[in-house]
C-alpha positions as CSV (number, residue, x, y, z in Angstrom):
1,X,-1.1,-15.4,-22.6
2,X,0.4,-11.8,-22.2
3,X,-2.0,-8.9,-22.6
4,X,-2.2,-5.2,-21.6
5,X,-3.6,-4.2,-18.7
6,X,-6.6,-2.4,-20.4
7,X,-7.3,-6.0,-22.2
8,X,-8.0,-6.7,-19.1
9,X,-10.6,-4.1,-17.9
10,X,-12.2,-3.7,-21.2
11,X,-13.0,-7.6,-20.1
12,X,-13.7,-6.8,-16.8
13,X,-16.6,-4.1,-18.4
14,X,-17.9,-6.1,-20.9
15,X,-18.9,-8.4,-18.3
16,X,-20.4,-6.0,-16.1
17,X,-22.1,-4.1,-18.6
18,X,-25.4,-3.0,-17.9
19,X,-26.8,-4.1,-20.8
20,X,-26.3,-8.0,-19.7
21,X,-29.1,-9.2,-17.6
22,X,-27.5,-11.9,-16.1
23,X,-23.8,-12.8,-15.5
24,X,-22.0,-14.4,-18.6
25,X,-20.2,-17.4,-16.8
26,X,-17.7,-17.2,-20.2
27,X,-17.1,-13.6,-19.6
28,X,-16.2,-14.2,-16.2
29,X,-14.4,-17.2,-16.9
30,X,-12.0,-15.3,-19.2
31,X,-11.3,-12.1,-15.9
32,X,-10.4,-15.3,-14.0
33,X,-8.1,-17.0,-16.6
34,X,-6.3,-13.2,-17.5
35,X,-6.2,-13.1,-13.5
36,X,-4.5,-16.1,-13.5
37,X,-2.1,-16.3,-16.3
38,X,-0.6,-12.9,-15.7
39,X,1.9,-11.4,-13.9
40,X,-0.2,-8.3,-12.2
41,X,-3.4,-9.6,-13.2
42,X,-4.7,-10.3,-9.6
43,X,-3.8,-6.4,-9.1
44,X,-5.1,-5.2,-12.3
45,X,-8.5,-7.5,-12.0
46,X,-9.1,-6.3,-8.1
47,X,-8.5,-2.6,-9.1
48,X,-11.1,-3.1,-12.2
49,X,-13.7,-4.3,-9.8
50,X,-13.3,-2.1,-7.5
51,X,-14.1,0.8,-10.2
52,X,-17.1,-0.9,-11.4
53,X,-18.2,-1.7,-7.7
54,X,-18.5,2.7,-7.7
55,X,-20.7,2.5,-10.0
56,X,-24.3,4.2,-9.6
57,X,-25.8,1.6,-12.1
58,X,-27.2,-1.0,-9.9
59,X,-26.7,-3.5,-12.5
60,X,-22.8,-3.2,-12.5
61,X,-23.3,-3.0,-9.2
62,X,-24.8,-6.9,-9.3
63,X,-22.4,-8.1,-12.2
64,X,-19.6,-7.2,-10.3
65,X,-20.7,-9.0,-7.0
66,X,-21.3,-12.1,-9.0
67,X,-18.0,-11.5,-11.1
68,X,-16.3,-11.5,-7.5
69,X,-18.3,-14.5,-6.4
70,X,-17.0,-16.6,-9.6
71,X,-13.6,-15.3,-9.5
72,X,-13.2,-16.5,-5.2
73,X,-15.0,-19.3,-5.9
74,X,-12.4,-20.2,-8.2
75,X,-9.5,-19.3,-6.3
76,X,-10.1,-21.9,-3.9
77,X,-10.3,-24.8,-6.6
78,X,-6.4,-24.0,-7.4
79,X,-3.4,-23.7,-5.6
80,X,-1.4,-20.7,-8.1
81,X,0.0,-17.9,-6.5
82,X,-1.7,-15.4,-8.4
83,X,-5.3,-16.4,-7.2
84,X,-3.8,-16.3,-3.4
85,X,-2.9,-12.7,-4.3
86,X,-6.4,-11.8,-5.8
87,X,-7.9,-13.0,-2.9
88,X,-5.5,-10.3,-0.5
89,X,-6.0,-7.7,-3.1
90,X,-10.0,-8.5,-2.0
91,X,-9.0,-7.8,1.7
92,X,-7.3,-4.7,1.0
93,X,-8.9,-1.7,2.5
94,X,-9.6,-0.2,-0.7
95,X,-11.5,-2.8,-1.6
96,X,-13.0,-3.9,1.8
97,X,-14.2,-0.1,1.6
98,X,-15.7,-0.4,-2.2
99,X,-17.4,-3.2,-1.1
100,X,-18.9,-1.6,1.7
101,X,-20.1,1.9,0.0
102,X,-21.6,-0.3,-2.7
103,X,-23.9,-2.1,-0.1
104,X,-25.1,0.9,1.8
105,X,-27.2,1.8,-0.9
106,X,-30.1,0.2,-0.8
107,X,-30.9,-0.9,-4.7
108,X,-27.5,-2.5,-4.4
109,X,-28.4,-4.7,-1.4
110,X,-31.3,-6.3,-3.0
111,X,-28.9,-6.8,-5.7
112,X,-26.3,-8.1,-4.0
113,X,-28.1,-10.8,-2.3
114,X,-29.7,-12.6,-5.3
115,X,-25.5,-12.3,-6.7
116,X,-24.2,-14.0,-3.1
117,X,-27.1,-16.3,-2.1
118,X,-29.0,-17.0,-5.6
């Protein structure tokens, strides 16, 4: 399964797209899988969230967080390499500070709680 990196964030949008209401568990299934199965797909996948956690829509905003929520989640149920660098890739201080500008604002908060805590 070898793809281009924009295969990968045209996923990564689709399943953040404000349109969706809810987070499509296939969607987010397939970031995970391309995360995976490719070489610099933790990379690619951590710098493609981090885009769409800039995002003023607060509905991106959400998708993301649960898109992250999924994707750690799943980390921990394998043992590749690749899903050991996604998860430093979410400690990086970029993303650490994506993360944190996306929380300050309050829509995203509200948001962001129903994502982490259901």
């Amino acid at each position: 399964m070898s793809k281009k990196p924009d295969a990968l964030v045209e996923l990564v949008k689709k399943a953040t797209a404000p349109e969706n209401s809810e987070p499509n568990d296939d969607l987010n299934a397939s970031v995970f899988d391309y995360l995976l199965f490719n070489k610099n797909g933790a990379k690619e996948a951590a710098k493609a969230m981090r885009k769409r956690l800039e995002s003023k829509e607060p509905q991106v905003v959400y998708l993301t967080f649960a898109l992250v929520d999924v994707c750690i989640e799943s980390c921990f149920d394998t043992d590749d390499d690749n899903a050991d660098k996604f998860l430093q890739q979410l400690a990086s201080k970029s993303f650490v500070a994506a993360l944190v500008d996306s929380l300050s604002k309050k829509v995203n908060r509200q948001k962001a709680r129903v994502a982490f805590l259901g």
